[in-house]
C-alpha positions in Angstrom: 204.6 -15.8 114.8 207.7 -14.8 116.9 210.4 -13.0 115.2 213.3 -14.8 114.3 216.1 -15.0 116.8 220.1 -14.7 116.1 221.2 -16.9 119.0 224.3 -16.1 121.0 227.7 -18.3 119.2 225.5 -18.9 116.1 223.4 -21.3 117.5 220.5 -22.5 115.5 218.1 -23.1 118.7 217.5 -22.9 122.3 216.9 -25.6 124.8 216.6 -26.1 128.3 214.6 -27.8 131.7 212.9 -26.6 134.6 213.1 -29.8 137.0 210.2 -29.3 139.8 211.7 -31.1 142.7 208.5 -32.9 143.7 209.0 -36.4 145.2 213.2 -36.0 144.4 215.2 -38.0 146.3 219.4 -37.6 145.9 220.3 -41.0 144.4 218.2 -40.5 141.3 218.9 -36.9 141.5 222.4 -37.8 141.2 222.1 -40.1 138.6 220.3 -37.9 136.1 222.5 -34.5 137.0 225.8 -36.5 135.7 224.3 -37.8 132.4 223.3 -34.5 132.2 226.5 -32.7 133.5 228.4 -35.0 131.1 226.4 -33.8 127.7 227.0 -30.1 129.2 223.1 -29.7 129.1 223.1 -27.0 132.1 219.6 -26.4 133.2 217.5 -25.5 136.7 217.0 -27.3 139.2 214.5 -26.2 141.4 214.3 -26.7 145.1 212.2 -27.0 148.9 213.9 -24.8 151.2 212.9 -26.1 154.4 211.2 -29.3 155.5 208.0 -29.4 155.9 205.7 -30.0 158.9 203.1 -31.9 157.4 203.5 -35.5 155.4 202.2 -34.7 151.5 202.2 -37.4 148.7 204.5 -35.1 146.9 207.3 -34.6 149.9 210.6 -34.7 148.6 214.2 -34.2 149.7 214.8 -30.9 151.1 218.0 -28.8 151.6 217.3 -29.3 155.6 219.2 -32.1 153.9 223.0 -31.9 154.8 224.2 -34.4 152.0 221.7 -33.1 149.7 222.5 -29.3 150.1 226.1 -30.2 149.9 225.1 -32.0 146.2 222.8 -29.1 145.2 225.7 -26.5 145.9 228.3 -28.8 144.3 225.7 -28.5 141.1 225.2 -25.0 141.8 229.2 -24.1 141.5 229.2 -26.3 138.1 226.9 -23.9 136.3 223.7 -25.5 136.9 220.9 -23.3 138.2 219.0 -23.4 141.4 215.7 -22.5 141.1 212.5 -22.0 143.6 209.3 -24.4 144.1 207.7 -22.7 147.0 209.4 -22.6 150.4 208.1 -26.5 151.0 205.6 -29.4 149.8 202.8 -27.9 151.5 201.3 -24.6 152.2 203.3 -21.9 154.0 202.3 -18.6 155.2 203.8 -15.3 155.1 206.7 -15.7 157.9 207.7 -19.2 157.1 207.7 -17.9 153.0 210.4 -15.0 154.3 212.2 -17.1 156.1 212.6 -19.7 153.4 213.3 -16.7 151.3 216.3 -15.7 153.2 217.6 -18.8 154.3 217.9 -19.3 149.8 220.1 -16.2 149.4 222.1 -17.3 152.7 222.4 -20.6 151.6 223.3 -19.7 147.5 224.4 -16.5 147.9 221.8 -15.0 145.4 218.2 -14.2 144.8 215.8 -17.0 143.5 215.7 -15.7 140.5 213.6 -18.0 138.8 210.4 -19.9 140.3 207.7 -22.6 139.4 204.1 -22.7 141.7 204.0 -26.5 143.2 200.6 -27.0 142.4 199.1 -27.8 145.8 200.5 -24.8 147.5 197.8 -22.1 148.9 200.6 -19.4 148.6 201.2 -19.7 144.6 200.8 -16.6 143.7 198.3 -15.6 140.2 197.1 -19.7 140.4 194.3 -21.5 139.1 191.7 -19.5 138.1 193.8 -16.7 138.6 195.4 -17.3 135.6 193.1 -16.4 133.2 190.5 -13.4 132.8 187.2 -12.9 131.4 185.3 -15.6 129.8 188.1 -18.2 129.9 188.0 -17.8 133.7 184.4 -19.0 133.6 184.8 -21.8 131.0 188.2 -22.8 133.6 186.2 -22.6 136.8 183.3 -24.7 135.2 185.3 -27.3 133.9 187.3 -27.5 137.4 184.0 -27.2 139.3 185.3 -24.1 140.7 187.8 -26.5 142.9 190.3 -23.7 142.0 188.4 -20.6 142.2 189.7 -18.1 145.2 191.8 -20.9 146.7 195.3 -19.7 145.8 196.2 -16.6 148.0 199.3 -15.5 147.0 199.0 -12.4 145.8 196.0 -11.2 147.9 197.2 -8.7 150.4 194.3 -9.8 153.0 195.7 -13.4 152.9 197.6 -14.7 155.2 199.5 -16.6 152.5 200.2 -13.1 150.7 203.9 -12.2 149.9 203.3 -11.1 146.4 205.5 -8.3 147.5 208.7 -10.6 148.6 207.8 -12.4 145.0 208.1 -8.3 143.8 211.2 -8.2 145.6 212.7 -11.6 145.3 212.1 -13.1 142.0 212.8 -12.4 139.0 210.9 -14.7 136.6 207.7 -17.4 137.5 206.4 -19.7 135.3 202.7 -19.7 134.0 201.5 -21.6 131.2 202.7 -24.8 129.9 201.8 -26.1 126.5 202.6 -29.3 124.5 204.3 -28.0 121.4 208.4 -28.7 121.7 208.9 -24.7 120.3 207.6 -22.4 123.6 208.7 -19.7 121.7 206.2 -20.3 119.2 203.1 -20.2 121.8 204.3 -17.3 123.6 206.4 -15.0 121.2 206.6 -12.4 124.0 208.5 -14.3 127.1 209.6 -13.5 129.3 207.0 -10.6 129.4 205.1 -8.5 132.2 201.1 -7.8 132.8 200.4 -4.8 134.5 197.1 -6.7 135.4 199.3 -9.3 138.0 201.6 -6.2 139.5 203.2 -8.6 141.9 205.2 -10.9 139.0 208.2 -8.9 137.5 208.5 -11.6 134.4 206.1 -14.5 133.3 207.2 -17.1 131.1 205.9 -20.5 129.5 207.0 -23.9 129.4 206.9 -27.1 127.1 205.3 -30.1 128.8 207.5 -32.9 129.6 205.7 -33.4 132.8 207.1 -37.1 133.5 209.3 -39.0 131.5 206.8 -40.7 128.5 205.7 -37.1 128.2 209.1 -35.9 127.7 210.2 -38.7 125.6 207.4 -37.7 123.3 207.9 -33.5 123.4 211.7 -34.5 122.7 210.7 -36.9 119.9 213.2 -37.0 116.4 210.5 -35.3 114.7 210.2 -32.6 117.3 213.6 -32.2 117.8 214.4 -31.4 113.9 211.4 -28.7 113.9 212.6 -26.8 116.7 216.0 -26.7 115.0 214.1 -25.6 111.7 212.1 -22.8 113.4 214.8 -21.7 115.4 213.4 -21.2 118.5 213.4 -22.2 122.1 212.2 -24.9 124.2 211.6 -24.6 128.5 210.6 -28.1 129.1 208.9 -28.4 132.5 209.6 -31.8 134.0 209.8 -33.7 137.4 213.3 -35.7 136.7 211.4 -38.2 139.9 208.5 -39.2 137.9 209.8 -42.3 136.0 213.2 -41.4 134.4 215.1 -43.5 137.0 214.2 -47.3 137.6 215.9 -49.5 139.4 219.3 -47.0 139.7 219.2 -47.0 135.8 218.1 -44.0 133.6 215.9 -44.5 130.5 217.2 -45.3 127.6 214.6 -44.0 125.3 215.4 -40.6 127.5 219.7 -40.9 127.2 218.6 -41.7 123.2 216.9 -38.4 123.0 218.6 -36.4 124.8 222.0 -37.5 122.7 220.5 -37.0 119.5 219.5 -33.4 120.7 222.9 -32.8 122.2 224.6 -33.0 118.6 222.4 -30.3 117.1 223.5 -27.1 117.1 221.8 -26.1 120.3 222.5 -23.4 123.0 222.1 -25.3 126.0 221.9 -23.0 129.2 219.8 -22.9 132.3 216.5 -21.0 132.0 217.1 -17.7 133.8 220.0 -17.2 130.9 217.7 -18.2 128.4 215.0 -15.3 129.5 217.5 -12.9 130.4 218.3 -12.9 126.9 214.9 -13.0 125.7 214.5 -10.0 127.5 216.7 -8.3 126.0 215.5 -9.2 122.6 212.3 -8.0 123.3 212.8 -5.3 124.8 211.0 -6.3 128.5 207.8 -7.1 126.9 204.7 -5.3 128.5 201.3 -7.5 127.3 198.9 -6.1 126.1 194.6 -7.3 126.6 194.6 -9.1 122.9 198.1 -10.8 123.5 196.5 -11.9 126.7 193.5 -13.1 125.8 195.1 -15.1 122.7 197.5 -16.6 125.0 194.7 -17.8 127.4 193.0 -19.2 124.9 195.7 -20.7 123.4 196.8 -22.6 126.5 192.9 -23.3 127.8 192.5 -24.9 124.1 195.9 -27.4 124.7 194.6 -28.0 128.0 191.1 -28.9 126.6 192.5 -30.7 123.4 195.3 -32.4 124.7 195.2 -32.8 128.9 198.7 -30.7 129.2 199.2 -28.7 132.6 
């Protein structure tokens, strides 16, 4: 069980979403930014720095995008936070990787200092199998027919996909597992924490499914809602705000319900990086150790087993 936190202003609970920018497009993106703006949830918004070359069912609005950069710094400048999702949709190597790297700070004026793998990416660094060690990497690469096994480079240093040290140098937290329970902080107590086993990650930290809007809805349910509050802890919901929440230039309702009820709680409502920063400092920049990582493997293997989350 994770200790119990005294939020900052007396808050009771912590809550906040990583948006993964796949398939965005700015009118929705619009539309769900000022509902959100307008409850004062300030969150992340991750982002593709560059279009890319090749057509992928996931391609999405890119800040090559005039109108859509101008949005995204517009969002940027009212608190919200821009976050990474790989340089593009696709695969990049190592020169394209710096140069989205730079052309982030140039454009924001800061480090991306918080990142999500896309999924499809050969360049995500610590992926697939990656992830876990000893037996649960066999009972992951069985289950996955091995699909997974050696085919995300990122960190290897004879890739050409490597720039583990640019992720060293650039970023300062990356997302790993995701379960389904509403409370993060309850499946991994330590976050944002580091393993001297994956030298190239300065922070990990985990996530709450809410993967596309029903999955939300149901994460964010009344019920969940009220236990978070009770435990007191904190909820990273990982999300794609382009997978269902917006049809037909209207945003669900069952989603504006949820997210209203939420907003009058007690609640401290920040982007993620704020959220782990203070974490951090709560837990005193974590080092994982081999029987935290092996219960947090299992752990999320288990929910991924049990319950299909990502």
């Amino acid at each position: 069980m994770y200790p119990k936190i005294a939020w900052p202003n007396n808050k009771k609970f912590a809550f906040t979403i990583f948006d993964d920018t796949d398939r965005a497009n700015l009118k929705d993106n619009q539309l769900v930014y000022q509902y959100l703006d307008g409850l004062n949830y300030k969150i992340t918004k991750s982002v593709w720095i560059i279009e890319g070359a090749n057509p992928h069912k996931d391609r999405g609005v890119t800040c090559d995008d005039k109108v859509y950069l101008k949005w995204l710094i517009d969002l940027k400048n009212k608190g919200f936070e821009i976050g990474y999702h790989n340089t593009t949709y696709h695969s990049s190597y190592r020169q394209e990787i710096t140069e989205g790297l730079n052309k982030f700070v140039k454009i924001f004026n800061q480090n991306p200092k918080v990142m999500a793998n896309h999924s499809v990416n050969q360049e995500n660094i610590y992926w697939g199998s990656n992830r876990l060690s000893g037996s649960r990497r066999l009972i992951y690469n069985i289950l996955t027919l091995f699909k997974n096994n050696k085919f995300y480079k990122g960190h290897d240093e004879s890739s050409p996909y490597f720039w583990g040290d640019l992720c060293k140098q650039y970023i300062t937290y990356v997302r790993n597992y995701v379960f389904s329970d509403i409370n993060t902080l309850k499946y991994c107590p330590y976050m944002p924490y580091q393993d001297n086993t994956k030298p190239f990650v300065n922070y990990w930290f985990a996530s709450s499914d809410g993967n596309n809007v029903d999955v939300f809805n149901k994460c964010i349910s009344d019920k969940n809602q009220d236990r978070l509050e009770e435990e007191g802890g904190a909820c990273i919901m990982y999300t794609h705000f382009a997978d269902g929440f917006c049809q037909n230039g209207e945003l669900s309702q069952k989603f504006k319900k949820q997210m209203e009820r939420l907003n009058k709680k007690n609640g401290w409502f920040v982007p993620a990086s704020t959220l782990l920063d203070f974490l951090k400092k709560e837990n005193k920049a974590h080092i994982i150790n081999e029987r935290q990582r092996t219960a947090l493997e299992w752990k999320w293997l288990f929910d991924k087993l049990i319950l299909g989350s990502t």
